[in-house]
N, C-alpha and C positions, 0 to 999 in steps of 0.2 A: 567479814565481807561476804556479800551471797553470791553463791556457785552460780552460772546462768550455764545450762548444757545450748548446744549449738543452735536450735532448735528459739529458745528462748532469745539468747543474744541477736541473733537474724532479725529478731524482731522490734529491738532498741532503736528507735529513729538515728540518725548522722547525727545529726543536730544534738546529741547527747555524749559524743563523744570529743575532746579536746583535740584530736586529729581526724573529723569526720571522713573525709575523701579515703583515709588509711584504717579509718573505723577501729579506730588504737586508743586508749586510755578513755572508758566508761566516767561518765562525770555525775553520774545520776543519785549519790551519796555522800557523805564525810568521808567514810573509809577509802572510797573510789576517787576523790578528790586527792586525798593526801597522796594515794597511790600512784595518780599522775603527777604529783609533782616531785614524789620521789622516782620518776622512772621515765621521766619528761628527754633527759638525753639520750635515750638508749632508742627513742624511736630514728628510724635510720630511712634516708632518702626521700625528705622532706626540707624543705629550701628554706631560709631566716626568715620571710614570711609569711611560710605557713606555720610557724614556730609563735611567730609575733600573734597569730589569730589564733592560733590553741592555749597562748597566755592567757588571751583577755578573757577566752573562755572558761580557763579555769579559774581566775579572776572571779570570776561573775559567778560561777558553780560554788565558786569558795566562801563567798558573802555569803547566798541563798544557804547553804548548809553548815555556817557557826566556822570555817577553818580558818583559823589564825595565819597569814602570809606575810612573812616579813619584806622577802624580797620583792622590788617592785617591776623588774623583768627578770626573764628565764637567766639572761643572760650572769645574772646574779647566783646561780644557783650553785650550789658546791663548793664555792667561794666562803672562807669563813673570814668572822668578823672579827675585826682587834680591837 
């Protein structure tokens, strides 16, 4: 994953982050993809619909960049399968 120092990230439009308004999980890659979706819960003080708009966006980030998504909401996540 690339390092971005503060300077750099400032610079990332919203629109490329999975929780823009919190400008929280970077979606602008594979690696930065899988990342938010393994770290999707830990964002804190964001309401189920803004939850529901940072899926579709990593949704849509995860096509564009080959990532394999089994689950088909958040709310799936963590949950394993029998």
């Amino acid at each position: 994953m690339s390092k971005l120092n503060e300077s750099e990230r400032d610079k990332v439009p919203s629109r490329e982050y999975a929780f823009p308004k919190e400008r929280k999980e970077p979606l602008e890659d594979a690696s930065h993809v899988r990342n938010a979706i393994a770290r999707f819960d830990q964002v804190k003080g964001v309401s189920d619909s803004e939850r529901d708009e940072a899926w579709k966006r990593i949704k849509a980030a995860a096509k564009k960049h080959g990532v394999k998504v089994e689950e088909r909401s958040w709310r799936e996540l963590g949950k394993s399968k029998k």
